[in-house]
C-alpha positions as a Markdown table, in Angstrom:
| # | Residue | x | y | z |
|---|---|---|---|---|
| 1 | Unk | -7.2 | 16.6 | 68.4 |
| 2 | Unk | -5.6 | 16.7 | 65.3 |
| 3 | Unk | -5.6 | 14.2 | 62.9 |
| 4 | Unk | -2.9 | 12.0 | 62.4 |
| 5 | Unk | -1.3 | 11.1 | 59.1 |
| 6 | Unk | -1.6 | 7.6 | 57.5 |
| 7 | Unk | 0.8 | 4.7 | 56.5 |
| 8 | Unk | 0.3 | 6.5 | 52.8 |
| 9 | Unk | 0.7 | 10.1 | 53.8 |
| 10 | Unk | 4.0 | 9.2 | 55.9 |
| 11 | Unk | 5.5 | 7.1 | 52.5 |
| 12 | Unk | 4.6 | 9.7 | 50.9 |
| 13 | Unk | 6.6 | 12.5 | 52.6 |
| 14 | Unk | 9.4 | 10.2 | 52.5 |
| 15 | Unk | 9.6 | 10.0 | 48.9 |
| 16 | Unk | 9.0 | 13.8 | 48.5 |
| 17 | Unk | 11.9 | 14.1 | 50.0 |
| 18 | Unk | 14.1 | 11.1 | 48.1 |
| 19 | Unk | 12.8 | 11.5 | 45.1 |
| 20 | Unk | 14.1 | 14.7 | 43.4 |
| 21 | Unk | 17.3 | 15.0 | 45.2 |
| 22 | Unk | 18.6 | 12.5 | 43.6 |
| 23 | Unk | 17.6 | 11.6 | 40.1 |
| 24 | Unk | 16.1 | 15.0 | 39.0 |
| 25 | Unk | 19.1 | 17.0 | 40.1 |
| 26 | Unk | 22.1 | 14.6 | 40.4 |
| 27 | Unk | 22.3 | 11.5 | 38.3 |
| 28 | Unk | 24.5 | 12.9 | 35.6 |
| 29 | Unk | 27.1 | 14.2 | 37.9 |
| 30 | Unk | 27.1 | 10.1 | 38.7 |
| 31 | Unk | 27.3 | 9.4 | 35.4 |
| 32 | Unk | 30.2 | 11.8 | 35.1 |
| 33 | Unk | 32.2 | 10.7 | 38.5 |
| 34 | Unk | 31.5 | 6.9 | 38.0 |
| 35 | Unk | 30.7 | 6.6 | 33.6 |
| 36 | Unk | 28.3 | 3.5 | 33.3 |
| 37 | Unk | 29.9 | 1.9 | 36.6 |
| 38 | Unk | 27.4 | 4.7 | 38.1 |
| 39 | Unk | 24.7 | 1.6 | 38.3 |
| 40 | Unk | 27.3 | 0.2 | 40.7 |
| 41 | Unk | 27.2 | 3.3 | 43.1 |
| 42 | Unk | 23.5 | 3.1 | 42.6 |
| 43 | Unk | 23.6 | -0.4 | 43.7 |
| 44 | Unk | 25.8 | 0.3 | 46.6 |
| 45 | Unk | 24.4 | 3.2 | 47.9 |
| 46 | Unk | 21.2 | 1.4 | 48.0 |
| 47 | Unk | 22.4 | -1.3 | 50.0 |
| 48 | Unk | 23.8 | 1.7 | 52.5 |
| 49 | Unk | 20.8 | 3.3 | 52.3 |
| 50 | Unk | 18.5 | 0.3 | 53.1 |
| 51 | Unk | 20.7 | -1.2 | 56.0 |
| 52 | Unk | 20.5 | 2.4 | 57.7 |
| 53 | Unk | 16.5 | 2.2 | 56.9 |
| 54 | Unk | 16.1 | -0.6 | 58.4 |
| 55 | Unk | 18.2 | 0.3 | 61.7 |
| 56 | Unk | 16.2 | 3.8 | 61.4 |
| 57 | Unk | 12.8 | 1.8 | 61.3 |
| 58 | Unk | 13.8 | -0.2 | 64.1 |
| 59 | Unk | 14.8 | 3.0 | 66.1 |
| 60 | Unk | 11.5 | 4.4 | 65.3 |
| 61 | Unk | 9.2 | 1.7 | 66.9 |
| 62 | Unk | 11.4 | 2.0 | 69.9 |
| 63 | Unk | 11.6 | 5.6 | 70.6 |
| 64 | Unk | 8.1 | 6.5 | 69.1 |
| 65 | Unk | 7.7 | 9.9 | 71.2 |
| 66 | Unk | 10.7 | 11.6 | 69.4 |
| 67 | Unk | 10.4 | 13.9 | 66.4 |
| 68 | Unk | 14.3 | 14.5 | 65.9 |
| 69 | Unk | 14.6 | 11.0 | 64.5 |
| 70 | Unk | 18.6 | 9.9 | 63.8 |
| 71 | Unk | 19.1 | 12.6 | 66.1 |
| 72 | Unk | 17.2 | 11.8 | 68.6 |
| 73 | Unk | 17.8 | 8.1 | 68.5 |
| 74 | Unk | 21.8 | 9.6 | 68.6 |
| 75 | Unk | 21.0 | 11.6 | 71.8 |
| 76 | Unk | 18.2 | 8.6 | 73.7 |
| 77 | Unk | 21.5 | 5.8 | 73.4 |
| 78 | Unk | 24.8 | 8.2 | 73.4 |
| 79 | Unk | 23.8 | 11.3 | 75.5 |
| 80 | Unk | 23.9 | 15.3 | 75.0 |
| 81 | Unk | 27.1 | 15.5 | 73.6 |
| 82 | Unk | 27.0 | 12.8 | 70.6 |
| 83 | Unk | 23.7 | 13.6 | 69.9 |
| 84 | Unk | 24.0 | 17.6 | 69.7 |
| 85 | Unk | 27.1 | 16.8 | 67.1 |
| 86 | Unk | 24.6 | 14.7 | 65.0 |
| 87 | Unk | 21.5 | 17.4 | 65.0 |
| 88 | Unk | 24.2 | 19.8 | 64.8 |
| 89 | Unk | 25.3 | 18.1 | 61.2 |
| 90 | Unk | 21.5 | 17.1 | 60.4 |
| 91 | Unk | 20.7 | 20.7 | 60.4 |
| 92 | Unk | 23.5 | 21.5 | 58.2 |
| 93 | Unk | 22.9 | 19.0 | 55.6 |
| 94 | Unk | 19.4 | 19.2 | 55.4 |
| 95 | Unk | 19.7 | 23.2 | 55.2 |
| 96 | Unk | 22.5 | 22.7 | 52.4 |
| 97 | Unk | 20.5 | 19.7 | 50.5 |
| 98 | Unk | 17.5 | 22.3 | 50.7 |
| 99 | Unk | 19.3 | 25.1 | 48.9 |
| 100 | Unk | 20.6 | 22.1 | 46.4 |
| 101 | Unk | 17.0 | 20.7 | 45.5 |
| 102 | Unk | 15.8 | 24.7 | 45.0 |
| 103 | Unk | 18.5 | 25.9 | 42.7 |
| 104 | Unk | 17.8 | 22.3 | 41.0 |
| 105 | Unk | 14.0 | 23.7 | 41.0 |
| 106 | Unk | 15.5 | 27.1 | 39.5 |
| 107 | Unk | 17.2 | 25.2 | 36.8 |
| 108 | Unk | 14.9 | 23.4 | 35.2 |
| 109 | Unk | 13.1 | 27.0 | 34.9 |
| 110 | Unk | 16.3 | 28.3 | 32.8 |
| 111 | Unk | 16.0 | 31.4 | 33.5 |
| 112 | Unk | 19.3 | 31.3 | 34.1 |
| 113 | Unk | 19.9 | 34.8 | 35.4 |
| 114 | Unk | 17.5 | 34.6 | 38.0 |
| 115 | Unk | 18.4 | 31.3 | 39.4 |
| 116 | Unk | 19.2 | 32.3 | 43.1 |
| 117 | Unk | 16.3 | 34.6 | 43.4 |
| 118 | Unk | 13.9 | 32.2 | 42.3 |
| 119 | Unk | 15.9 | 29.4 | 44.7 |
| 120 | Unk | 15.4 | 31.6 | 47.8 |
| 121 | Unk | 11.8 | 32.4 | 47.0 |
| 122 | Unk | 11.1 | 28.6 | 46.6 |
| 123 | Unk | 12.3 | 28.6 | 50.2 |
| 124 | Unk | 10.6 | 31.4 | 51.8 |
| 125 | Unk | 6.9 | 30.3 | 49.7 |
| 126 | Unk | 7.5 | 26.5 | 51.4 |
| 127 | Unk | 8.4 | 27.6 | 54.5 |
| 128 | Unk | 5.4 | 29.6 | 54.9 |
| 129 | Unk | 3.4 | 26.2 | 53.0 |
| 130 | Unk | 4.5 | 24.3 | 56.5 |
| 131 | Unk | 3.3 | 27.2 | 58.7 |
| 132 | Unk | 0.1 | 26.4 | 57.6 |
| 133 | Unk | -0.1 | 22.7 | 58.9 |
| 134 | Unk | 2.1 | 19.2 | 58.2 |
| 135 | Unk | -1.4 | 17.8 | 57.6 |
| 136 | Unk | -2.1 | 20.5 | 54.6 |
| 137 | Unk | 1.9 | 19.4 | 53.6 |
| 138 | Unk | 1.1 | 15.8 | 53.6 |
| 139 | Unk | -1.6 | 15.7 | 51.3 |
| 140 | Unk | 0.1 | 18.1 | 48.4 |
| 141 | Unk | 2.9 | 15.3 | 49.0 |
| 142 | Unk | 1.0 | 12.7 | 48.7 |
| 143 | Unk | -0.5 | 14.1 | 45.2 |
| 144 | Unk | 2.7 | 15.6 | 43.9 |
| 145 | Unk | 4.9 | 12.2 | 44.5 |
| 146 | Unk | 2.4 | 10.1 | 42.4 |
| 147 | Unk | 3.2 | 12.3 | 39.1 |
| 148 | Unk | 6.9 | 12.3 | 40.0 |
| 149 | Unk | 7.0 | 8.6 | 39.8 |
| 150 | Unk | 4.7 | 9.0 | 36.6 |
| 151 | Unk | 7.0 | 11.1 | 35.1 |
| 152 | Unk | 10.2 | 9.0 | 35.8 |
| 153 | Unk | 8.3 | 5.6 | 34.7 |
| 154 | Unk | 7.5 | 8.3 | 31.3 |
| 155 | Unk | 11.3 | 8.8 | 30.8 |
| 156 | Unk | 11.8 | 5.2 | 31.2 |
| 157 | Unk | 9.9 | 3.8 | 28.9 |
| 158 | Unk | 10.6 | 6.3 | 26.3 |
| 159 | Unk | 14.4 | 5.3 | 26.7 |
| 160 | Unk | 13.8 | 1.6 | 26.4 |
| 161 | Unk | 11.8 | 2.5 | 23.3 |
| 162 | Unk | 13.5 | 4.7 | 21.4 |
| 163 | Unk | 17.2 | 3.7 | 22.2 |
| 164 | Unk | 19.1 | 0.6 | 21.2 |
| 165 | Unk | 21.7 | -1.1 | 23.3 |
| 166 | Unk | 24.9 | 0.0 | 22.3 |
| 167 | Unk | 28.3 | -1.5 | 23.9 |
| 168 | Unk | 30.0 | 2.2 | 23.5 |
| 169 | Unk | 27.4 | 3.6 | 26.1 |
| 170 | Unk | 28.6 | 1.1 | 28.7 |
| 171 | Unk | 32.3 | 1.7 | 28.0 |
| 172 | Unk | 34.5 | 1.1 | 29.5 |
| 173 | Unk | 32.3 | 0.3 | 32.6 |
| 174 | Unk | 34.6 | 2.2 | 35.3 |
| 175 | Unk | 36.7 | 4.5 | 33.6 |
| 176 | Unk | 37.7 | 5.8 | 36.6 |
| 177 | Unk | 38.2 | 3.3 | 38.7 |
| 178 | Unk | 36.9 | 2.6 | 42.0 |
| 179 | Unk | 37.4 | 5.8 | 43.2 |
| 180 | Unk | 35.1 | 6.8 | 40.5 |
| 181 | Unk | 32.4 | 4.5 | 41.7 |
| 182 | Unk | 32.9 | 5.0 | 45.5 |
| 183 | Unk | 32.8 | 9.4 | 44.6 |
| 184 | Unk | 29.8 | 8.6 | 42.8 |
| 185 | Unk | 28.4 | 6.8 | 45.5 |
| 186 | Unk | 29.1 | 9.0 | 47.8 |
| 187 | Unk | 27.1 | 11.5 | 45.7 |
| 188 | Unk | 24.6 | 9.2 | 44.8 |
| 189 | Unk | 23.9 | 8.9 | 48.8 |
| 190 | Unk | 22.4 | 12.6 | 48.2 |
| 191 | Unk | 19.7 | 10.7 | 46.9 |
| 192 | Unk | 18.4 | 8.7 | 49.3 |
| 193 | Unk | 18.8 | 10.7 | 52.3 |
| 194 | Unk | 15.4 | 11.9 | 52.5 |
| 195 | Unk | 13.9 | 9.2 | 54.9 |
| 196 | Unk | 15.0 | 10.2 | 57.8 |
| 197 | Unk | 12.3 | 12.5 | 57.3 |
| 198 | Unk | 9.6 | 9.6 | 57.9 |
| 199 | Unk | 11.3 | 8.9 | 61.2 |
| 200 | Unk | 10.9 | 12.6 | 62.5 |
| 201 | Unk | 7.3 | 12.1 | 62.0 |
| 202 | Unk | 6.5 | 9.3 | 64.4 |
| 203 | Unk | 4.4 | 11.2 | 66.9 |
| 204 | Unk | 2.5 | 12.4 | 64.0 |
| 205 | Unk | 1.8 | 9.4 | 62.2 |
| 206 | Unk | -1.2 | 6.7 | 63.1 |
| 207 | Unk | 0.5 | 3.7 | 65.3 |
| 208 | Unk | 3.4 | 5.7 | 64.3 |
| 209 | Unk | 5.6 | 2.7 | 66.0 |
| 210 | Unk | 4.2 | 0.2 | 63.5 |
| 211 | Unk | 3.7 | 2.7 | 60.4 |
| 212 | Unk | 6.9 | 4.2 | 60.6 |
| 213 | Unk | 9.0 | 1.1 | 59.8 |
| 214 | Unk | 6.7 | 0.1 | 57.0 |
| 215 | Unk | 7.1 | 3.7 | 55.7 |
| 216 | Unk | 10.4 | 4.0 | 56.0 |
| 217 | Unk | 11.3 | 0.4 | 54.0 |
| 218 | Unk | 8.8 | 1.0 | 51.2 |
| 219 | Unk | 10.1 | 4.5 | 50.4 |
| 220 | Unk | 13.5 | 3.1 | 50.3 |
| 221 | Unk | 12.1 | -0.5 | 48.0 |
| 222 | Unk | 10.2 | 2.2 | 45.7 |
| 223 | Unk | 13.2 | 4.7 | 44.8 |
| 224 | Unk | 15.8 | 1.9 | 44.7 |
| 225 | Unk | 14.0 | -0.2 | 41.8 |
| 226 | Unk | 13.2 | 3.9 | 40.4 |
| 227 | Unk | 16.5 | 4.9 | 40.7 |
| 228 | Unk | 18.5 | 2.1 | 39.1 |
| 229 | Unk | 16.5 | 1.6 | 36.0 |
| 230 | Unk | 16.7 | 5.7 | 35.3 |
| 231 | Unk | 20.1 | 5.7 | 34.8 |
| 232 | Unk | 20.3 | 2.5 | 33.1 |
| 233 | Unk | 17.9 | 4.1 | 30.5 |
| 234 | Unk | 20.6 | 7.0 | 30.7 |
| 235 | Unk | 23.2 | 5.2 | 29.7 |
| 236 | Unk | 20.8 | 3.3 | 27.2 |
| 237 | Unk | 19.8 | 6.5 | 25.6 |
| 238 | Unk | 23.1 | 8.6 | 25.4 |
| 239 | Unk | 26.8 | 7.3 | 25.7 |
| 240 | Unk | 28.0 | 7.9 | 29.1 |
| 241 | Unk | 30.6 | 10.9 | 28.0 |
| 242 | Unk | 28.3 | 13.5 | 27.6 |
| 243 | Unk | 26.7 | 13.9 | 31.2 |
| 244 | Unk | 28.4 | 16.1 | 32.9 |
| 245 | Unk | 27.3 | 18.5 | 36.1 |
| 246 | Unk | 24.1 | 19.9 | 34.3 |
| 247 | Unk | 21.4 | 20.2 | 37.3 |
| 248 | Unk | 18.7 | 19.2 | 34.7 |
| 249 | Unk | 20.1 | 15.7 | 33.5 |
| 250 | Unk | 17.1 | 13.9 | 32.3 |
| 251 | Unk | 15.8 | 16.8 | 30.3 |
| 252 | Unk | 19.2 | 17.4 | 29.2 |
| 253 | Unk | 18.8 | 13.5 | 28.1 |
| 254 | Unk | 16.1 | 14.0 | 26.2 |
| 255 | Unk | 17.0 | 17.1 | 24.2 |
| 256 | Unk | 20.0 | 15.5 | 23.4 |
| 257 | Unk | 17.7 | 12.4 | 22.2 |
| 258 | Unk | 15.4 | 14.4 | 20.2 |
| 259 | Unk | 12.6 | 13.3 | 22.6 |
| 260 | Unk | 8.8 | 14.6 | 21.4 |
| 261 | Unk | 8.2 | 18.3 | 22.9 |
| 262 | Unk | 5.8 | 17.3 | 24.9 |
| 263 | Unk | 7.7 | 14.7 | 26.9 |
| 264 | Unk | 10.6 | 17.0 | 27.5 |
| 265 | Unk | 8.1 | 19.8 | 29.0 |
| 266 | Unk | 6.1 | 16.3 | 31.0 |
| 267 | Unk | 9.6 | 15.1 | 32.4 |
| 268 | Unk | 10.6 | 18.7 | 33.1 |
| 269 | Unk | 7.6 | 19.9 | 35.0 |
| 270 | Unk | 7.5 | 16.4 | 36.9 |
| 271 | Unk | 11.1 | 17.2 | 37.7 |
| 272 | Unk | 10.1 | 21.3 | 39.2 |
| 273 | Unk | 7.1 | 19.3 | 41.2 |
| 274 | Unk | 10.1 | 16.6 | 42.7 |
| 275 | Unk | 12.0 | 19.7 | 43.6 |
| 276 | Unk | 9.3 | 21.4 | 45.4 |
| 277 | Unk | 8.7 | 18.4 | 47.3 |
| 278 | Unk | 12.2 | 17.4 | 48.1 |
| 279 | Unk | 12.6 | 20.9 | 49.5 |
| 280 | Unk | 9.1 | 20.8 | 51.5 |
| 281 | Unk | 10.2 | 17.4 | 53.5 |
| 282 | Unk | 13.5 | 18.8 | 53.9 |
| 283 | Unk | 12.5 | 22.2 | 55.6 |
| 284 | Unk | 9.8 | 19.7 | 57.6 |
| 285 | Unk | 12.9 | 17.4 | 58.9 |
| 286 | Unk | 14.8 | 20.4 | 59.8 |
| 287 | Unk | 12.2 | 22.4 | 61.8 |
| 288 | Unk | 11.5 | 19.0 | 63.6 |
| 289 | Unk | 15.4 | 18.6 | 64.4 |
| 290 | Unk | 15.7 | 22.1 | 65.5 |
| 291 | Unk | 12.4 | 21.4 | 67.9 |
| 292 | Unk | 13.3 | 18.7 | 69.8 |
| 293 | Unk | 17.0 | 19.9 | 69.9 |
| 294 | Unk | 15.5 | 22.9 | 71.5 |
| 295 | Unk | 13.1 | 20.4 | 74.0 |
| 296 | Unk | 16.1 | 18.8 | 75.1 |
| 297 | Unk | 17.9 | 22.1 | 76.2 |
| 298 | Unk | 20.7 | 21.3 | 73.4 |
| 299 | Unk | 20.0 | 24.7 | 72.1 |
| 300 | Unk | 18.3 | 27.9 | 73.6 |
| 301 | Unk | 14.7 | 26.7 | 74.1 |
| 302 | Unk | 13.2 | 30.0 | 73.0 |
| 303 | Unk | 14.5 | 28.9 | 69.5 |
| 304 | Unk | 12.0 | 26.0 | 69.5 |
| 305 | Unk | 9.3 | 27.7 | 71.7 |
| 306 | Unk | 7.0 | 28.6 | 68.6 |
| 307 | Unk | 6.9 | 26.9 | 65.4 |
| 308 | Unk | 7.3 | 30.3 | 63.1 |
| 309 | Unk | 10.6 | 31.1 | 64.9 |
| 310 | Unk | 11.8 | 27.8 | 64.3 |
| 311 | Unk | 10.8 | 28.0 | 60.7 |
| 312 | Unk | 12.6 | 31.3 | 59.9 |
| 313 | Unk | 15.6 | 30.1 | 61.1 |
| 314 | Unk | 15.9 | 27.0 | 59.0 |
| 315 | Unk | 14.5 | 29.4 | 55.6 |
| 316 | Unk | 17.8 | 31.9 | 56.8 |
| 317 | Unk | 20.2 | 28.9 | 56.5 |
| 318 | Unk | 19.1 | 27.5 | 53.1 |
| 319 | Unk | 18.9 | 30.4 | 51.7 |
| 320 | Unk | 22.6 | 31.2 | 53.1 |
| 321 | Unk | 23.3 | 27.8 | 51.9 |
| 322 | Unk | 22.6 | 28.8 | 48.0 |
| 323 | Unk | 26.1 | 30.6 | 48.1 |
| 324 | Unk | 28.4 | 27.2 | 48.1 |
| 325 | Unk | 28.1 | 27.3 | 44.7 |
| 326 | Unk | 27.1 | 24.0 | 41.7 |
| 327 | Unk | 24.9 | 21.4 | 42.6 |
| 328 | Unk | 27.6 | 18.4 | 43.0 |
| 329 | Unk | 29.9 | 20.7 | 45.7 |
| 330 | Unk | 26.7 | 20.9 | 47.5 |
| 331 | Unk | 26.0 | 17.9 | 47.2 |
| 332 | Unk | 29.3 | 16.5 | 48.7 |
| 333 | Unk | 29.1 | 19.2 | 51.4 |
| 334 | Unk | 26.0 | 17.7 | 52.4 |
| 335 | Unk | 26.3 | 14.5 | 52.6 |
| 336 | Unk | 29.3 | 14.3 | 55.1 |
| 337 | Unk | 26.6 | 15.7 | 57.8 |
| 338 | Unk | 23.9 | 13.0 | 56.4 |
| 339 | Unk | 26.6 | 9.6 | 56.0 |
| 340 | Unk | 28.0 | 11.4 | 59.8 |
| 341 | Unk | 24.9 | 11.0 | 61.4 |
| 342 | Unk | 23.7 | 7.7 | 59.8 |
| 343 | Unk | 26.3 | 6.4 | 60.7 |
| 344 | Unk | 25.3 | 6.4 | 64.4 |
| 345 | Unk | 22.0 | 4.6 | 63.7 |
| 346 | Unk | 23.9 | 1.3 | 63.4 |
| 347 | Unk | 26.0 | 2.0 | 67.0 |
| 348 | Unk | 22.4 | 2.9 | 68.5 |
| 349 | Unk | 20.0 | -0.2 | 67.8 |
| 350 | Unk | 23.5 | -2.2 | 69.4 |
| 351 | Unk | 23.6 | -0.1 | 72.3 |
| 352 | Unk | 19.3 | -0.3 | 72.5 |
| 353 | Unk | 19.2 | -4.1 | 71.8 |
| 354 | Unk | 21.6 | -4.5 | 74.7 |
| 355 | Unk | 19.9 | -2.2 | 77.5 |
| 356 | Unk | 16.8 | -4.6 | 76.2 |
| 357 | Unk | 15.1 | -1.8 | 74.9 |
| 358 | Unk | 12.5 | -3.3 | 72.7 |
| 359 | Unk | 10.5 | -2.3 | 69.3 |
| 360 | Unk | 7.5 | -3.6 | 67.3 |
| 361 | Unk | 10.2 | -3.4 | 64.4 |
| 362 | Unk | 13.7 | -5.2 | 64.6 |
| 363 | Unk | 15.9 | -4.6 | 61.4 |
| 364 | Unk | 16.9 | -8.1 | 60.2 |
| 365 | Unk | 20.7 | -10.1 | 60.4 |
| 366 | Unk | 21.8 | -8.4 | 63.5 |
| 367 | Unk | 24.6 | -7.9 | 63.4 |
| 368 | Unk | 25.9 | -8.0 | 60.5 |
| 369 | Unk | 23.7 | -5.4 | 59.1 |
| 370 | Unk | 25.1 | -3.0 | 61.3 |
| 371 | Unk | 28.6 | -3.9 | 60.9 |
| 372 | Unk | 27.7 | -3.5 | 57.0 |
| 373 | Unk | 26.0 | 0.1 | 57.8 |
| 374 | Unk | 28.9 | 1.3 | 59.5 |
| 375 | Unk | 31.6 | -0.7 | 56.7 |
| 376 | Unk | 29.6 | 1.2 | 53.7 |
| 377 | Unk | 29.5 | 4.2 | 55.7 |
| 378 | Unk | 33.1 | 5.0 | 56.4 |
| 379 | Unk | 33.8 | 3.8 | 53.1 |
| 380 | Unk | 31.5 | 6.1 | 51.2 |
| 381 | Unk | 32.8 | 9.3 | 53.7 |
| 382 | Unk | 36.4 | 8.0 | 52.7 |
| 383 | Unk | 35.5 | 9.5 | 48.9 |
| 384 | Unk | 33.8 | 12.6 | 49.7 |
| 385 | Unk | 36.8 | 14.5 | 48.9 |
| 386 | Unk | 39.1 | 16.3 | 50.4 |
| 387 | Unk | 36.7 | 19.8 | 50.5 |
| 388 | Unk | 33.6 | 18.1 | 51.8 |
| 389 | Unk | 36.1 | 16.5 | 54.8 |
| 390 | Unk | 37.5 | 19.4 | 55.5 |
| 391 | Unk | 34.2 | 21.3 | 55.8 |
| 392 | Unk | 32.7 | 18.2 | 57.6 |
| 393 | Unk | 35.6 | 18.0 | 60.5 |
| 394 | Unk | 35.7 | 21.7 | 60.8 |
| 395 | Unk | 31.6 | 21.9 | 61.2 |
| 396 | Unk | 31.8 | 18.8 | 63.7 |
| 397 | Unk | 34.6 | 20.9 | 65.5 |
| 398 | Unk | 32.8 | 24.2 | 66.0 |
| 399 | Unk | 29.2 | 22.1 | 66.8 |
| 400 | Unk | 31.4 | 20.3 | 70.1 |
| 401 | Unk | 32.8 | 24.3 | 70.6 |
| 402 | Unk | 29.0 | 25.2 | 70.7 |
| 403 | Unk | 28.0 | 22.8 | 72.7 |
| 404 | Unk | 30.4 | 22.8 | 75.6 |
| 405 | Unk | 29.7 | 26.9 | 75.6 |
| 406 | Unk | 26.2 | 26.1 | 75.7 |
| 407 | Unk | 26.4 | 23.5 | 78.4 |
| 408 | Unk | 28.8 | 26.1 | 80.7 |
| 409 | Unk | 26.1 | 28.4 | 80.7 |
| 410 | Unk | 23.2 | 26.5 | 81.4 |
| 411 | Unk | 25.6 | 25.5 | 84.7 |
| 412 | Unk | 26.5 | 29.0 | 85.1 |
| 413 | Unk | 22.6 | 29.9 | 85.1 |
| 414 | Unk | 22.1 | 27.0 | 87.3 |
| 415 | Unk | 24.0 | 28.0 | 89.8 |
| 416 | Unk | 22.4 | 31.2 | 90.1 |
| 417 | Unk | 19.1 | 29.8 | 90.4 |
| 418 | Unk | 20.5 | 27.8 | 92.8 |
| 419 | Unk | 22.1 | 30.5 | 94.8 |
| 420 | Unk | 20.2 | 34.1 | 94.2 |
| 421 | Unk | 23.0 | 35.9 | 96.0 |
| 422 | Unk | 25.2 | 35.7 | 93.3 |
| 423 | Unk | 27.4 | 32.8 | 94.3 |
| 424 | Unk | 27.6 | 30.1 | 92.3 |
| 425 | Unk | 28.0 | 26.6 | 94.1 |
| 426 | Unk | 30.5 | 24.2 | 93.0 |
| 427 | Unk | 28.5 | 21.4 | 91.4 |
């Protein structure tokens, strides 16, 4: 019997997969959307973040069996159709965020020519990694995370040291407006998508309906309180003009800065081991949706039958994935899949609380914090812009096209099981 993973493992695959996305690789395209008005949309996004953690936590201790997590919670309250949409745009945002964290990995190598190679080898070298066991995974995680909060509490305090508070960092404080802060948001969202992954480990995890939850809220309390005071010490350290869409922002910070060599290389290597891990628990939570999609008979079951063929199939799409082109599109292109299917995890714990379906977890203020899940969500998928929508409704169009193709032929095969002569009965 295999051993199962601990309340510390579990947090810590979480925040593999937050931390990196996010800070490493996006914070000065915030900075850039939003100017200093970016700790807003940090702010905001995690109050999104924690109201859909808290509904995910609850959904966890109540459906403990699943491994598809908002997808499965989706499917277990909606049905098939609803919850084949949202694994449908789990898969593509988590294969899309993959290919964003490994090119993020890539460019903090600059080795600039190289930086899709080196992206899609990442992939294929961590895809194998998980082959070899989630317990193996779980405690490189669990080593890993610990210096990537080192490094960021390193950057930190070198900021707060060596900078002086200087009115022209901070601004104007929105110079472009609210749609500034709500794009940034949106982008900034990126960053705290990763614990979902926590809630696709349930079966794995020890009292997984219990450990879960706590998992799921601590990741989330630890990278909030992280996330806020990095780009504070951002602005602190540089004026807010010069971040742009560089996918190496806090090295780029401390360049800038004239920061000690030996911090720059400490705050660039922590920000290559944040990358690997972000892109470990994302393949993880992909092969996990893909699985129990497959279980379920949502997609052909031979494509979850064994765990390698599931595996290469998630590696082919990030690597595809690497094509969309700089870190912020992808980024955007992402996160209409991840805010999508969050969304839903609000609609479910209403739909489960009133079928009496009950947890060893309930999220707190119901309902208000699921009217503010859903409010924050349609708001921050409002912003996305107009090419992440489009790709969004158009991928949400061909996943219900796929489905109801799928679901004719399973009746069509059912029929003929039913009725080996060929004709198929009227059901």
């Amino acid at each position: 019997m295999k051993k199962k993973l601990s309340l510390y493992e579990a947090t810590a695959i979480g925040l593999g997969n937050i931390i990196g996305a996010g800070i490493f690789v996006m914070a000065g395209s915030t900075i850039y959307l939003a100017g200093p008005a970016a700790l807003i949309s940090f702010i905001i996004t995690g109050l999104l973040a924690m109201s859909i953690g808290l509904n995910s936590a609850e959904l966890a201790s109540k459906y403990p069996e699943s491994e598809g997590g908002v997808y499965s919670f989706a499917k277990l309250t909606m049905g098939d159709t609803l919850g084949f949409l949202v694994g449908w745009m789990r898969m593509i945002s988590y294969s899309v965020s993959g290919a964003a964290t490994a090119l993020g990995f890539a460019s903090y190598l600059q080795i600039q020519s190289y930086t899709l190679i080196i992206a899609g080898l990442l992939i294929l070298v961590l895809g194998g990694l998980y082959l070899a066991g989630l317990k193996l995974v779980s405690e490189v995680e669990s080593v890993l995370v610990g210096l990537n909060v080192l490094g960021l509490v390193l950057f930190i305090v070198f900021a707060l040291i060596s900078g002086r508070f200087n009115t022209l960092h901070f601004t104007p404080i929105a110079p472009h407006g609210l749609y500034g802060i709500f794009t940034a948001s949106s982008l900034a969202f990126f960053a705290y998508s990763g614990f979902n992954t926590i809630a696709t480990l349930t079966p794995d995890v020890e009292n997984g309906e219990k450990t879960v939850p706590k998992a799921i809220v601590l990741s989330l309390a630890i990278t909030s309180v992280l996330y806020i005071m990095v780009v504070f010490s951002m602005l602190y350290l540089l004026p807010w003009q010069i971040y742009g869409q560089q996918a190496n922002p806090l090295s780029f910070a401390l360049q800038k800065a004239k920061a000690p060599f030996l911090l720059i290389l400490a705050v660039s290597a922590t920000a290559i081991i944040a990358t690997l891990t972000v892109t470990m628990s994302t393949i993880i939570a992909t092969v996990r949706t893909l699985k129990q999609m497959a279980e379920d008979n949502l997609i052909p079951s031979k494509l979850g039958r064994k765990e390698s063929i599931a595996t290469l199939l998630v590696i082919s799409m990030m690597v595809s994935s690497l094509g969309l082109g700089n870190v912020e599109v992808i980024g955007l292109v992402s996160n209409f899949g991840t805010i999508f299917s969050y969304l839903t995890t609000a609609l479910a714990v209403v739909i489960s609380r009133r079928r009496g379906i009950m947890g060893s977890f309930k999220a707190p203020l119901y309902p208000f914090l699921q009217i503010l899940s859903i409010l924050l969500s349609l708001l921050v998928i409002g912003t996305l812009g107009e090419e992440s929508l489009v790709l969004g409704v158009v991928s949400l169009l061909v996943g219900l096209i796929i489905h109801v193709i799928h679901v004719e032929i399973n009746v069509v095969e059912k029929g003929k099981r039913l009725n080996p002569h060929g004709r198929i009965q009227n059901e």
